[in-house]
VMD Tcl script that draws the C-alpha trace (Angstrom):
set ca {
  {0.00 0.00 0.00}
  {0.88 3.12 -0.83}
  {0.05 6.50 1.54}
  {-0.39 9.47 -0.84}
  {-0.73 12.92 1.04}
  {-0.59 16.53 -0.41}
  {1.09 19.25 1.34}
  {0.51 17.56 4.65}
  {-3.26 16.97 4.21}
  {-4.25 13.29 4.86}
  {-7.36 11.53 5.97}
  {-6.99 8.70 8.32}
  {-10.56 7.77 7.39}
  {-9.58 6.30 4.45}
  {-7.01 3.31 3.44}
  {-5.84 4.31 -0.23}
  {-4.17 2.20 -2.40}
  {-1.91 1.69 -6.01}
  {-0.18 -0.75 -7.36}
  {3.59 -1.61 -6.65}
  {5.15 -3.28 -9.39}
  {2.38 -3.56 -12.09}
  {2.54 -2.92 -16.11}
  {-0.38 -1.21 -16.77}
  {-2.06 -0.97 -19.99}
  {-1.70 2.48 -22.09}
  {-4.21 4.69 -20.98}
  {-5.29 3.18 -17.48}
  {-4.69 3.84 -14.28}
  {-6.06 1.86 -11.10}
  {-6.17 2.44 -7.02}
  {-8.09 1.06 -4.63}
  {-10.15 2.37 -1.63}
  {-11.39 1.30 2.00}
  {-13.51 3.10 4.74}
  {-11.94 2.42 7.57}
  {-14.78 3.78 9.59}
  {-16.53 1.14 12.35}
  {-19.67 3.52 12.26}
  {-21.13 6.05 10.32}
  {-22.43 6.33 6.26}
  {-20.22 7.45 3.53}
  {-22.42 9.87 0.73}
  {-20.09 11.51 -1.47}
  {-21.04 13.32 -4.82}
  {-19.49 11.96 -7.99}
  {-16.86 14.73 -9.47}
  {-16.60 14.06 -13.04}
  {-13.13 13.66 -14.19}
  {-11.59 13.17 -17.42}
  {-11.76 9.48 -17.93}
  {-14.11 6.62 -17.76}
  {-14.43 5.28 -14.29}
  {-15.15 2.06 -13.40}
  {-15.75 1.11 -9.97}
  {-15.84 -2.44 -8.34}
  {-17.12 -3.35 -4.71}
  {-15.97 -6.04 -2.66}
  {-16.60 -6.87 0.36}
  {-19.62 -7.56 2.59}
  {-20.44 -4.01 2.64}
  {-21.36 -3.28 -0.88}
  {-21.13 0.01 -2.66}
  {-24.38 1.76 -3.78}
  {-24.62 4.46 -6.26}
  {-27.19 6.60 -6.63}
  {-27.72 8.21 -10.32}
  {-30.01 11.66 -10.66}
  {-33.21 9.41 -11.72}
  {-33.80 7.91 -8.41}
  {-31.84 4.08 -9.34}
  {-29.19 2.24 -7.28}
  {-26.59 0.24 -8.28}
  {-25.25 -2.31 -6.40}
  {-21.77 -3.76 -6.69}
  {-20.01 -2.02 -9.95}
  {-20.35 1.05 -12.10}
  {-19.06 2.63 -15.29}
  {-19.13 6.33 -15.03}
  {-19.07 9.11 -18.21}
  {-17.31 11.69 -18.76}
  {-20.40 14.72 -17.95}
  {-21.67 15.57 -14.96}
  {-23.43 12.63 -13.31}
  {-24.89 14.38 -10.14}
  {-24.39 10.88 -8.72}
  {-23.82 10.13 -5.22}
  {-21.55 6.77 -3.59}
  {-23.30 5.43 -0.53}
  {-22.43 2.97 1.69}
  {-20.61 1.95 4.74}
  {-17.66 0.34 5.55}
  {-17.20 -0.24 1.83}
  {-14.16 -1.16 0.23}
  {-13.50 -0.86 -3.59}
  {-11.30 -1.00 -6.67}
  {-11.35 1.81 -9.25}
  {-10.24 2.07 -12.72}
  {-9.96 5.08 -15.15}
  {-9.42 4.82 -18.65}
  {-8.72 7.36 -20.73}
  {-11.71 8.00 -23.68}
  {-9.16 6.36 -26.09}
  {-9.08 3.05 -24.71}
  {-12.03 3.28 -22.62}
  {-14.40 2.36 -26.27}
  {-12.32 -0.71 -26.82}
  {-11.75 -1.62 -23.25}
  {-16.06 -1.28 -22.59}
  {-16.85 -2.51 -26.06}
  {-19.09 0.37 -26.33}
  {-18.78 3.72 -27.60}
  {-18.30 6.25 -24.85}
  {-20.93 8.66 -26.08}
  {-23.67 5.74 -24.68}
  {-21.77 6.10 -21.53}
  {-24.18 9.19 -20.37}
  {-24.24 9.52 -16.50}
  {-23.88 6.02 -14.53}
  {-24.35 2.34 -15.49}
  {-24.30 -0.81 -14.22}
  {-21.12 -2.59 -14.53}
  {-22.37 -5.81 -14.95}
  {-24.91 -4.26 -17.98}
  {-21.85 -2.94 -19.53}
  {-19.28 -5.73 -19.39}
  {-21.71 -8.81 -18.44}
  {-22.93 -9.69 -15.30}
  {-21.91 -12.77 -14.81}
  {-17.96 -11.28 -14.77}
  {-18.37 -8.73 -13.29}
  {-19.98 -11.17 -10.14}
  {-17.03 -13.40 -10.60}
  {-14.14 -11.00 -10.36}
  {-15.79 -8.93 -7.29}
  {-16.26 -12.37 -5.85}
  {-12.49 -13.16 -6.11}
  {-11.24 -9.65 -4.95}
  {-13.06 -10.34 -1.61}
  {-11.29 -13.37 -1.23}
  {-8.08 -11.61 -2.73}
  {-5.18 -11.27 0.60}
  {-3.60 -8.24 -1.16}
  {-4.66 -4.89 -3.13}
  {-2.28 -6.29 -5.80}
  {-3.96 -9.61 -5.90}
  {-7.26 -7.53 -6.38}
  {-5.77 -4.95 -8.85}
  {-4.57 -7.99 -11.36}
  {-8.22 -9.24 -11.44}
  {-9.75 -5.88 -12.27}
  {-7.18 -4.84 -14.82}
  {-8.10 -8.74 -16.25}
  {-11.62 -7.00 -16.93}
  {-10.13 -4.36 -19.19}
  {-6.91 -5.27 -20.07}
  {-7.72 -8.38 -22.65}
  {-10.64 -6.20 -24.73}
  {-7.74 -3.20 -24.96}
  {-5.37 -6.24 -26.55}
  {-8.23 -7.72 -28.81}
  {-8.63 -3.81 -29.98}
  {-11.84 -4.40 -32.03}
  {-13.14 -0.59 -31.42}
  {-10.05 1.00 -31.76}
  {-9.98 4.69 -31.84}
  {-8.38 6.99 -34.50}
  {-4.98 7.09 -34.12}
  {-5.42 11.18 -34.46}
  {-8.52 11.75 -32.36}
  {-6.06 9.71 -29.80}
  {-2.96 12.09 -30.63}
  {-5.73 15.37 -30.42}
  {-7.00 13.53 -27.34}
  {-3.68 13.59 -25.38}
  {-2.25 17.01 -26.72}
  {-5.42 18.50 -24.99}
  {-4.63 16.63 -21.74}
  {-0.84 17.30 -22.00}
  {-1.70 21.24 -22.47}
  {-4.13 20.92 -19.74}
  {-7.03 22.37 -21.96}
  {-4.89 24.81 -23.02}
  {-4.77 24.36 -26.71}
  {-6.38 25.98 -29.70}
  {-8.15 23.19 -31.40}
  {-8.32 25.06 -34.39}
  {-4.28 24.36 -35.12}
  {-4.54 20.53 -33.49}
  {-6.95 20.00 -36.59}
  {-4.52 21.63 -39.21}
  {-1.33 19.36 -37.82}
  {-3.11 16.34 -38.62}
  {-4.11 17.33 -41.53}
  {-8.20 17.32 -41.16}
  {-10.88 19.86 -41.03}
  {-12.57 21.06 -38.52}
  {-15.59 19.45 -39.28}
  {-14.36 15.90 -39.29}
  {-12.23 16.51 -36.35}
  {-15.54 17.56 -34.67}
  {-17.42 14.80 -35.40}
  {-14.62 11.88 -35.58}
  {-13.70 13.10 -32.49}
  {-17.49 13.25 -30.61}
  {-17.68 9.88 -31.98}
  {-15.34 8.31 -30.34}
  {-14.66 10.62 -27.45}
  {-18.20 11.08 -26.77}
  {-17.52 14.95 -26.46}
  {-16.55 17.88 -28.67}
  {-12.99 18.54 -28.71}
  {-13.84 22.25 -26.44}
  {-15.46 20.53 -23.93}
  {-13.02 17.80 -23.51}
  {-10.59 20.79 -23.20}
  {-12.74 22.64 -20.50}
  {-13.57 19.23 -18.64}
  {-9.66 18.97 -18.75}
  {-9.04 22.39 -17.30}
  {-11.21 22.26 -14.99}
  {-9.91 18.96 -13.74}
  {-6.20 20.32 -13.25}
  {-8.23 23.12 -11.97}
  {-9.77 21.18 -9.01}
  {-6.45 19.34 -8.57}
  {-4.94 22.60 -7.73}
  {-7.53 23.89 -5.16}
  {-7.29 20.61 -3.21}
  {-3.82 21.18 -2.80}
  {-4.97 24.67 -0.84}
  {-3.85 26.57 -4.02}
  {-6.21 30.37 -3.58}
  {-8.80 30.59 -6.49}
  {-7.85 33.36 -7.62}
  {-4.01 32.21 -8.16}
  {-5.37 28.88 -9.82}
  {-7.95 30.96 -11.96}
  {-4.72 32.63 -13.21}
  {-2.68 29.35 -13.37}
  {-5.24 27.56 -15.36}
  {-5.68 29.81 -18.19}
  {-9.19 31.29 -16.77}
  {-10.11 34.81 -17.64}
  {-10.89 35.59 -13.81}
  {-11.74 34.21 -10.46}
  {-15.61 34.27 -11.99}
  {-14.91 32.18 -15.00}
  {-12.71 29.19 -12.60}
  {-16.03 30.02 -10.33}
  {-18.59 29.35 -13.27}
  {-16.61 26.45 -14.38}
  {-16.67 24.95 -10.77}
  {-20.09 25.18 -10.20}
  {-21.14 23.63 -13.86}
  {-18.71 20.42 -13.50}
  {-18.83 20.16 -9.45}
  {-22.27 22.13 -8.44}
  {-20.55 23.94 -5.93}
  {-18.12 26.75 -5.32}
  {-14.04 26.75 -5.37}
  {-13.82 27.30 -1.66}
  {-16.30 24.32 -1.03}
  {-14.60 21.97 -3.63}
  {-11.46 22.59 -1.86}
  {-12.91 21.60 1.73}
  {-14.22 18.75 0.34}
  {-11.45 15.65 1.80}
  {-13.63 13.01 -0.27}
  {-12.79 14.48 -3.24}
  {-9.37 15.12 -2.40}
  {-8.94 11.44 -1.85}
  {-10.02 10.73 -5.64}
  {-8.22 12.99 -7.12}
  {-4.86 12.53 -5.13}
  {-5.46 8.45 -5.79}
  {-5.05 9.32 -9.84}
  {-2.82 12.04 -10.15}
}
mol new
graphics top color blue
foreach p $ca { graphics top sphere $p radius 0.5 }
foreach p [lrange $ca 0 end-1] q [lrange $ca 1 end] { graphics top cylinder $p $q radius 0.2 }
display resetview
């Protein structure tokens, strides 16, 4: 196990973990998570990041999320890359998560990640009866590694067999946007690969499931949030990020998070998920 902390924050509520000495595929990274609490409920709101997230219970305690319609799911979810307004409930619960990048996450799922709008069952989206099996063996598992090499199992196979495989430029658009943090005119990615803007637009919504602008404010705003958690002032990260002002980080905070920098920053549930996959 590996403890992660951030400029001396850490929560002794939660037991985090990532894996040791693992090869992981392109495009995926994986921790795990455990309430260590005896008592008490955790409810935490879903922050939408920039990958697909899958997440697997184990345990006796299972995890429950609860989408915007009202439905629970038990056991294992996929999560998009919008807004959710989902909420994880449980107690005691224990988990592995994985996030894929958008270009593996359509040949890792099997499904295009536009379908992937707000949460899902994991078992509807990769089978039931697997999903059952491998959250059966990760409860018996003795280590986070053991438990990491069956849930990478899920993913990692479907990446190799690479029957929906993306564009190799919507991928190289893809991870210029993330390596510039959002920061990039999309304009100019579309001339250095040669296409227009019209069939980056919809090559890329295709098989990113957004438009290349929103992927790069989703991005932003990600970094964005990183910062904040780290006790960074809004106004400094508004200027960091490549925000016009402290309103427009503030705008952007409230459309991807529903609440406000100084909140988001508070928030040590959040900070645990976003320090797990830095």
């Amino acid at each position: 196990m590996v403890p992660i902390e951030s400029n001396g924050w850490a929560d002794d509520r939660w037991e985090i973990a990532q894996p040791s000495r693992m090869r992981m595929p392109t495009g995926v990274s994986i921790a795990g998570f455990r309430d260590r609490r005896v008592v008490g409920h955790t409810d935490i709101p879903v922050l939408p990041r920039p990958a697909v997230t899958i997440v697997l219970g184990f345990g006796e305690r299972d995890v429950a999320v609860h989408d915007t319609d009202g439905r629970e799911h038990r056991g294992g979810v996929v999560g998009g890359l919008a807004p959710s307004g989902a909420r994880i409930r449980g107690a005691g619960i224990g988990c592995v998560e994985l996030r894929l990048s958008p270009a593996v996450a359509r040949a890792a799922l099997g499904v295009p990640v536009r379908e992937l709008a707000g949460v899902s069952s994991a078992g509807d989206v990769l089978g039931p009866r697997t999903v059952d099996d491998v959250r059966e063996r990760m409860s018996d598992a003795r280590s986070w590694d053991e438990r990491f090499r069956m849930a990478l199992h899920l993913v990692a196979r479907r990446i190799d067999q690479d029957h929906h495989r993306t564009d190799d430029e919507v991928t190289w658009v893809w991870n210029r946007i993330s390596a510039h943090r959002g920061r990039v005119r999309i304009e100019s990615l579309a001339d250095e690969i040669g296409w227009s803007r019209k069939r980056l637009w919809s090559r890329f919504h295709d098989q990113i499931g957004l438009s290349p602008k929103y992927a790069a404010r989703l991005i932003r705003f990600d970094h964005a949030a990183a910062q904040l958690i780290t006790g960074q002032a809004p106004a400094l990260v508004a200027a960091a990020c490549g925000y016009s002002d402290q309103s427009h980080l503030h705008r952007d905070v409230r459309w991807f998070a529903g609440t406000t920098p100084t909140t988001l920053a508070t928030r040590s549930d959040w900070a645990v998920d976003l320090l797990a996959h830095p």
